[in-house]
FIDRENTI-323534 format. One record per residue (C-alpha): residue in one letter; x, y, z. Coordinates in steps of 0.02 Angstrom, whole numbers, plus 50000, padded with zeros to 5 digits. Layout:
BEGIN
aXYZ
...
This chain:
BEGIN
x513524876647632
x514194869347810
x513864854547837
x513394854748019
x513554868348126
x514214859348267
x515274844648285
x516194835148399
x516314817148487
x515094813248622
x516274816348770
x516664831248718
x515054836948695
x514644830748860
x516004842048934
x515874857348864
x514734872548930
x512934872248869
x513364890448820
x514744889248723
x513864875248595
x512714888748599
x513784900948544
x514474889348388
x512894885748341
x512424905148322
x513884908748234
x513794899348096
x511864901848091
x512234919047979
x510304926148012
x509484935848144
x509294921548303
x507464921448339
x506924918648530
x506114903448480
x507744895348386
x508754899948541
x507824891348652
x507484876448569
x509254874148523
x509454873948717
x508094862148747
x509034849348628
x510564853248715
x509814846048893
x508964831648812
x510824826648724
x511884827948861
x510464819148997
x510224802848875
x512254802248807
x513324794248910
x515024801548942
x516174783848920
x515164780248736
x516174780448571
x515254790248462
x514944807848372
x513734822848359
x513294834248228
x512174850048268
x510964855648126
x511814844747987
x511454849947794
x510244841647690
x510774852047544
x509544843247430
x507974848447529
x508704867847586
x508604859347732
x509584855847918
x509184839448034
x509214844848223
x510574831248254
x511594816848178
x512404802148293
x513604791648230
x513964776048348
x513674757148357
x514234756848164
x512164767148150
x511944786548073
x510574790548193
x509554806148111
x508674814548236
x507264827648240
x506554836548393
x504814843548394
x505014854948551
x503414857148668
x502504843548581
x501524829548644
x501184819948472
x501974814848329
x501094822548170
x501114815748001
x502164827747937
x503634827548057
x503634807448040
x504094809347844
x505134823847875
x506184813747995
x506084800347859
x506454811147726
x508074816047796
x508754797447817
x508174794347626
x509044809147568
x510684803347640
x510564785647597
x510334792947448
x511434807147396
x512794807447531
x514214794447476
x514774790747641
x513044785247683
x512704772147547
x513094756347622
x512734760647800
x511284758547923
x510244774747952
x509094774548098
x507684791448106
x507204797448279
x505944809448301
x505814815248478
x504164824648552
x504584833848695
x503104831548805
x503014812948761
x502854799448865
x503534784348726
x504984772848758
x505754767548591
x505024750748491
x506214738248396
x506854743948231
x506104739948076
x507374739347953
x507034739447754
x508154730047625
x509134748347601
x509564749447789
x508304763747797
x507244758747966
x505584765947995
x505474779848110
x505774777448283
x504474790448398
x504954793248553
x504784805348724
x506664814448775
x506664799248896
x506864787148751
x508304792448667
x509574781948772
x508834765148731
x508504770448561
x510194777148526
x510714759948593
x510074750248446
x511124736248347
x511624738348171
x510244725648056
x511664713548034
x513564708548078
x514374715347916
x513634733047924
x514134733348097
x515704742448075
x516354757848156
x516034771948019
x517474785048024
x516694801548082
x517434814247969
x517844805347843
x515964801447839
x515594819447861
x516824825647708
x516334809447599
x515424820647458
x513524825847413
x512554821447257
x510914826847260
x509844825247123
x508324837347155
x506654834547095
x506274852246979
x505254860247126
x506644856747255
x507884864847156
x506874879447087
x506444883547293
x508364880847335
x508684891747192
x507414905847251
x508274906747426
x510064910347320
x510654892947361
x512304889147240
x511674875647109
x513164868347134
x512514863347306
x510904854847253
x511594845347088
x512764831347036
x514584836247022
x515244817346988
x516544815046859
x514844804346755
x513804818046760
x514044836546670
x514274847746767
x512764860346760
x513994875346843
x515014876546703
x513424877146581
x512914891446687
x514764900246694
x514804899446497
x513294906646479
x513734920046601
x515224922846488
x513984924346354
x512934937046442
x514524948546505
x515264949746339
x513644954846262
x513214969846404
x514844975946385
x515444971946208
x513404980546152
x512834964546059
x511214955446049
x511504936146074
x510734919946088
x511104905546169
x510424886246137
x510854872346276
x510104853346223
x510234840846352
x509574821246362
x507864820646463
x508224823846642
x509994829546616
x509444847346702
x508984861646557
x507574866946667
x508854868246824
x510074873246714
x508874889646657
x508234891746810
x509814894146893
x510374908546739
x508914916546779
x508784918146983
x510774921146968
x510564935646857
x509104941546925
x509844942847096
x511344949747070
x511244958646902
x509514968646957
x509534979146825
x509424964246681
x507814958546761
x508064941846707
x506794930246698
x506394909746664
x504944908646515
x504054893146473
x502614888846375
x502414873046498
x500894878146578
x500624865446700
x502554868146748
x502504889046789
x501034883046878
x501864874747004
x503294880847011
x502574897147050
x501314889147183
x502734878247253
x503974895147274
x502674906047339
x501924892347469
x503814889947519
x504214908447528
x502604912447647
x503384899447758
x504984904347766
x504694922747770
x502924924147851
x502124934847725
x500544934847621
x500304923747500
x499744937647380
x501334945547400
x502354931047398
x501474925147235
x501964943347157
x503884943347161
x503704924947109
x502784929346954
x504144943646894
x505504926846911
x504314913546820
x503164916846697
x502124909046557
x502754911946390
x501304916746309
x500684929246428
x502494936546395
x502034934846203
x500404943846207
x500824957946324
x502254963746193
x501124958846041
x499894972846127
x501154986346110
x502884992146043
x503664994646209
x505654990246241
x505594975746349
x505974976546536
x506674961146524
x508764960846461
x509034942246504
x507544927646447
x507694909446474
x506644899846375
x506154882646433
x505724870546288
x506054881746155
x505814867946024
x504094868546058
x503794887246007
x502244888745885
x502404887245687
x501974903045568
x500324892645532
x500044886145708
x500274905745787
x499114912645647
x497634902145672
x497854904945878
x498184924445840
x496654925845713
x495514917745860
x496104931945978
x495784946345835
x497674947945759
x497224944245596
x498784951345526
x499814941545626
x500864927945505
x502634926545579
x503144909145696
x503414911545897
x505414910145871
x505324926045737
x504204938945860
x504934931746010
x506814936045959
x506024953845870
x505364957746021
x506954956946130
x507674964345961
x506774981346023
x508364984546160
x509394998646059
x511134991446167
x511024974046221
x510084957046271
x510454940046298
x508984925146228
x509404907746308
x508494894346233
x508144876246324
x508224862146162
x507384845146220
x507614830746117
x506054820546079
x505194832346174
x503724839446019
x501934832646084
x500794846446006
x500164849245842
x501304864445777
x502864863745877
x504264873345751
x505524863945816
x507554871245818
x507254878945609
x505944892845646
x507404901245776
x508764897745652
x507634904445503
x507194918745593
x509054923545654
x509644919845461
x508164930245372
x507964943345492
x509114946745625
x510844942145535
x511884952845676
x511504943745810
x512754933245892
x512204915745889
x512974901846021
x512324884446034
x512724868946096
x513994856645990
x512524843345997
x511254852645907
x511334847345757
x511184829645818
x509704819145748
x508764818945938
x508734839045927
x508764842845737
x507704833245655
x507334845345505
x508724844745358
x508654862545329
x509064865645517
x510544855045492
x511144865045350
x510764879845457
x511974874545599
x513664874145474
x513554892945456
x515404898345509
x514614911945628
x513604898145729
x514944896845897
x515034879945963
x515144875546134
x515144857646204
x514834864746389
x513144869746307
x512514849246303
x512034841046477
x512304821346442
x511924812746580
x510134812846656
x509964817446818
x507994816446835
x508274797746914
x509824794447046
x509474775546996
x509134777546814
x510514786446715
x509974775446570
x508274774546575
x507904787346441
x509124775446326
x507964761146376
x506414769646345
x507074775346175
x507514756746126
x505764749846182
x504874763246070
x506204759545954
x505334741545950
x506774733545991
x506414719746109
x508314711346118
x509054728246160
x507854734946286
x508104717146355
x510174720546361
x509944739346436
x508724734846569
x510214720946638
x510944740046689
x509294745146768
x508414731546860
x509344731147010
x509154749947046
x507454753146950
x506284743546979
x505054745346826
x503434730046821
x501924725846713
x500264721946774
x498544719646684
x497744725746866
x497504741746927
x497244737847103
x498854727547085
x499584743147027
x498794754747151
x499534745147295
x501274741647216
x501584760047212
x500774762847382
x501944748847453
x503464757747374
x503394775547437
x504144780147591
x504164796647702
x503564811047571
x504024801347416
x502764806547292
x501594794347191
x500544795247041
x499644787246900
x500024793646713
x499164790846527
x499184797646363
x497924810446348
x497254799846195
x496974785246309
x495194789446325
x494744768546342
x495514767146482
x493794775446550
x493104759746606
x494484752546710
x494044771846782
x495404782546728
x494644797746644
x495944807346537
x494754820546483
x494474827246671
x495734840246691
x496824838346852
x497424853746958
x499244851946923
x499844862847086
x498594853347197
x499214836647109
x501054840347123
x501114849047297
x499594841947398
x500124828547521
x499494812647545
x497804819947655
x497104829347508
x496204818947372
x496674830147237
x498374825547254
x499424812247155
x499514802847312
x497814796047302
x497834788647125
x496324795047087
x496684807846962
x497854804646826
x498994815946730
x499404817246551
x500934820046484
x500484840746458
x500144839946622
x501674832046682
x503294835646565
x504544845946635
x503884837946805
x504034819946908
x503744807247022
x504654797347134
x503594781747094
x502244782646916
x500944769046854
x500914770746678
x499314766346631
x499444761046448
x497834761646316
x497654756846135
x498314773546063
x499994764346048
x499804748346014
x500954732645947
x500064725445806
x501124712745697
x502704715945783
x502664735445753
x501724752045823
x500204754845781
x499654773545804
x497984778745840
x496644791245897
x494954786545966
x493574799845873
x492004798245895
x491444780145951
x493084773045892
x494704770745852
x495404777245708
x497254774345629
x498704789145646
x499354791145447
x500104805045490
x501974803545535
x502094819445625
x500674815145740
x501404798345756
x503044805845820
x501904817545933
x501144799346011
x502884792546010
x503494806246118
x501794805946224
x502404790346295
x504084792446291
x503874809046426
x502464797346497
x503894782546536
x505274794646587
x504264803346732
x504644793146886
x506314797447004
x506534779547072
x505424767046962
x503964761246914
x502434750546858
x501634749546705
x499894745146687
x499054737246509
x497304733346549
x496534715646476
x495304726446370
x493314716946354
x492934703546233
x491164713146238
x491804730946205
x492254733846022
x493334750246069
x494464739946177
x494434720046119
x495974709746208
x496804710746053
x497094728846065
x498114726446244
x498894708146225
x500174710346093
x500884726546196
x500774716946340
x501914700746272
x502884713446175
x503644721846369
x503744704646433
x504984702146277
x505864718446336
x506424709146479
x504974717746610
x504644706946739
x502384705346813
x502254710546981
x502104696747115
């Protein structure tokens, strides 16, 4: 992707033909110039070169990339040591909601993501027009993000005139080396599954720093995969395990639209038993598509569904017949949390399949199995990802490839057999079979979910570990670029987050869905949210997360995030003499979790819970009432002292 597709100093913008910028930027627009585009384009043009002046150092950028977002910011100045992102909102008198945060949005991305923007002061303008504003003082924050300046065409002199926020980041920033200094983006799972969608290169929307693994060459290999099993006439199956966050989801996603785009015929397509997560991604794809396209949502929701779909509608269209699937290339998301034998009879038995007494993996695999020539299975492995009661887990695929479907060729990730994504012995076993190819492009190993928080999954991990020295040594690498507080008030909570969001950063609360005490500080785990309204809704709608009204469990929100999460925490998991104590409220009370699986299930409730948010967060343990029996102080103080030991700091 071009970065910009015009650029040049300021004189030299000021002296060249409005028609010849014109012409540059339609030729590297590559789409059908609307009459709209055209003339706005020229509109900008006038207001530039009537508020620039000719004998000013400086430099311009014409719709600049914001790879991360699919999208391109009208203009970019560079001059009085200030990036000065600008948006134009042609033929408007006001400044809506909307255009303020994208404006915003666009100097957070590149304070972000762009290298060469790190360290230096980024100033949003948003310019109406038909406005009659004159620019106010900046307000910078502690980032050297200011606050959107709004302003009429008339107001872009004095704005573009303002001072850097102090002497050292006053310097003169070298234009092209500014320009050319690299792009990490780290998109949130609906950014990258739209940029994906419109055939954007994943290379463009992900890391590609020496830290972080490159999710390209997890996609080549599997390609590889997938050639030499159309041409070579094999059936094979792929397994990719990654740390939480490191990009599976991306990674699949981006096998799937790839193939599917140009490979027609394979009809490739991204499977997940996630619910909540097909949900919106679907809703988010076909709301983005009607936008960019202009067509029905209907429609737009029907090409979507042939790219995403829920596993188990997958499962029980196939289970209804004996048909050779129309599918050559699947991507299953989360495949460690396919069904049992036992857990798939008892659902199958309640939908009339009494017969039915094979696990997920086994009719899953049989299914594609039907294809006389070829197919390709790619399987997404999570570790410390199970949080239902009968998840198989990696054995039931390698049982089922090893008892019935021996000719298959079988590739997986060097990591697999790794304690965090094989927990079962006899999957371990499994994984030294000589015809089991290893590939360590297969493993993703550095989390990408947070552009602060590399380690936070390691942190988490040690604090449900119950180690209170080590989380207090690993959060030394994470306080100073994720935040993460404790509170025993809601409200406190509430307005933390509130305080901490900027342009369309997204907020939320969280809980365990067995935090049902938490009721009475009024957060209701038992009322189902909308998860598309949640996720996608902005800040006007009161179904959305933005309100922190509704709170999300951790079915409702794995595979997804936030930028910012309260984590309200309830006596489910509790620190009682210096270790966890597991538990499930039934009935009128609380009742103790013998069970280890179902205390690994909890474990991993909160561990999905703690690893949701992009940038940081605030976790809230509430005081509990000496009157209530279900929730004494008791029940919340030893958690509470045991995260203060972790090193978490109360909020001020």
């Amino acid at each position: 992707m071009q970065s910009s597709y015009y650029s040049a100093p300021i004189p030299q913008f000021l002296g060249s033909v409005d028609d010849a910028i014109l012409g540059e930027l339609t030729r590297r627009h590559h789409h059908a110039l609307e009459h709209e585009q055209r003339g706005a384009w020229l509109s900008q043009i006038a207001i530039l070169k009537a508020q620039l002046d000719v004998n000013s150092a400086g430099h311009l950028f014409l719709e600049f990339s914001i790879p991360r977002m699919g999208k391109r910011a009208d203009a970019v100045v560079i001059r009085n040591g200030i990036i000065f992102v600008i948006e134009f909102k042609v033929g408007s008198e006001s400044f809506d909601r909307h255009a303020i945060d994208q404006v915003e949005d666009y100097a957070l991305d590149l304070k972000n993501f762009h290298l060469g923007s790190h360290d230096v002061p980024i100033l949003p303008v948003l310019v109406a027009t038909r406005a009659k504003r004159s620019p106010s003082e900046p307000l910078w924050a502690a980032d050297m993000v200011a606050e959107p300046v709004l302003i009429g065409p008339e107001g872009l002199a004095p704005a573009l005139a303002a001072l850097a926020p102090t002497e050292a980041s006053a310097e003169a920033i070298d234009p092209i080396a500014w320009q050319s200094s690299g792009y990490r983006p780290t998109p949130t799972i609906v950014e990258a599954a739209e940029a994906l969608y419109r055939s954007h290169a994943v290379e463009e929307i992900s890391r590609s720093d020496a830290d972080a693994k490159n999710l390209q060459a997890t996609s080549d290999r599997i390609a590889e995969v997938i050639e030499a099993s159309k041409h070579g006439g094999r059936k094979s199956i792929c397994f990719i395990t990654g740390v939480p966050g490191a990009g599976k989801t991306l990674a699949g996603l981006n096998i799937a639209a790839k193939r599917a785009e140009r490979h027609e015929d394979e009809h490739a397509v991204f499977l997940s038993g996630n619910g909540p997560l097909v949900e919106v991604l679907r809703e988010a794809l076909a709301r983005d598509q009607v936008v960019r396209d202009g067509i029905r949502k209907g429609d737009a929701l029907r090409a979507v569904r042939r790219f995403v779909q829920n596993i188990h509608h997958f499962r029980d269209h196939y289970l209804a017949n004996t048909e050779v699937p129309f599918e050559k290339v699947v991507v299953f998301d989360e495949a460690q949390r396919a069904w049992t034998s036992n857990q798939a009879a008892r659902f199958m038995q309640g939908r009339g399949h009494d017969g039915f007494d094979i696990s997920e993996p086994e009719f899953l695999i049989g299914v594609m199995d039907r294809h006389t020539d070829w197919c390709t299975i790619v399987c997404l492995i999570g570790g410390g990802q199970e949080i239902n009661t009968g998840e198989a887990g990696l054995v039931e695929w390698l049982t089922a490839l090893q008892s019935k479907f021996p000719d298959w060729d079988v590739h997986a990730s060097s990591l697999l057999e790794d304690k965090h994504y094989t927990v079962d012995q006899k999957a371990a076993e499994m994984l030294q079979a000589p015809a089991i190819q290893k590939h360590p492009d297969f493993h993703l190993s550095v989390s990408m979910r947070s552009f602060r928080a590399e380690r936070l999954s390691s942190f988490v991990s040690i604090v449900l570990d119950g180690d209170a020295v080590g989380a207090r040594d690993q959060l030394e690498e994470l306080e100073d670029r994720y935040p993460i507080l404790l509170t025993r008030d809601l409200t406190e909570a509430r307005t933390w987050l509130r305080g901490k969001a900027r342009g369309a950063e997204r907020i939320g609360l969280v809980a365990s869905s067995g935090g049902c005490r938490l009721r009475p500080e009024g957060i209701h785990v038992k009322a189902k949210i909308d998860p598309a309204n949640w996720f996608l809704n902005d800040r006007f709608d009161v179904r959305s997360s933005y309100h922190l009204e509704e709170v999300a469990t951790q079915f409702d929100i794995q595979g997804l995030e936030l930028d910012w999460a309260g984590v309200c925490w309830d006596a489910d998991l509790r620190r009682v003499d210096s270790a966890w104590s597991y538990n499930a409220f039934k009935g009128t009370r609380w009742q103790q979790v013998r069970d280890e699986t179902k205390q690994l299930y909890l474990l991993n409730a909160y561990r999905v819970l703690l690893t949701r948010a992009r940038q940081g967060m605030v976790i809230f343990v509430p005081r509990g009432g000496p009157a209530d029996a279900t929730r004494p102080p008791s029940f919340y103080d030893e958690t509470f002292a045991f995260l203060q030991e972790c090193g978490l700091p109360t909020v001020a």
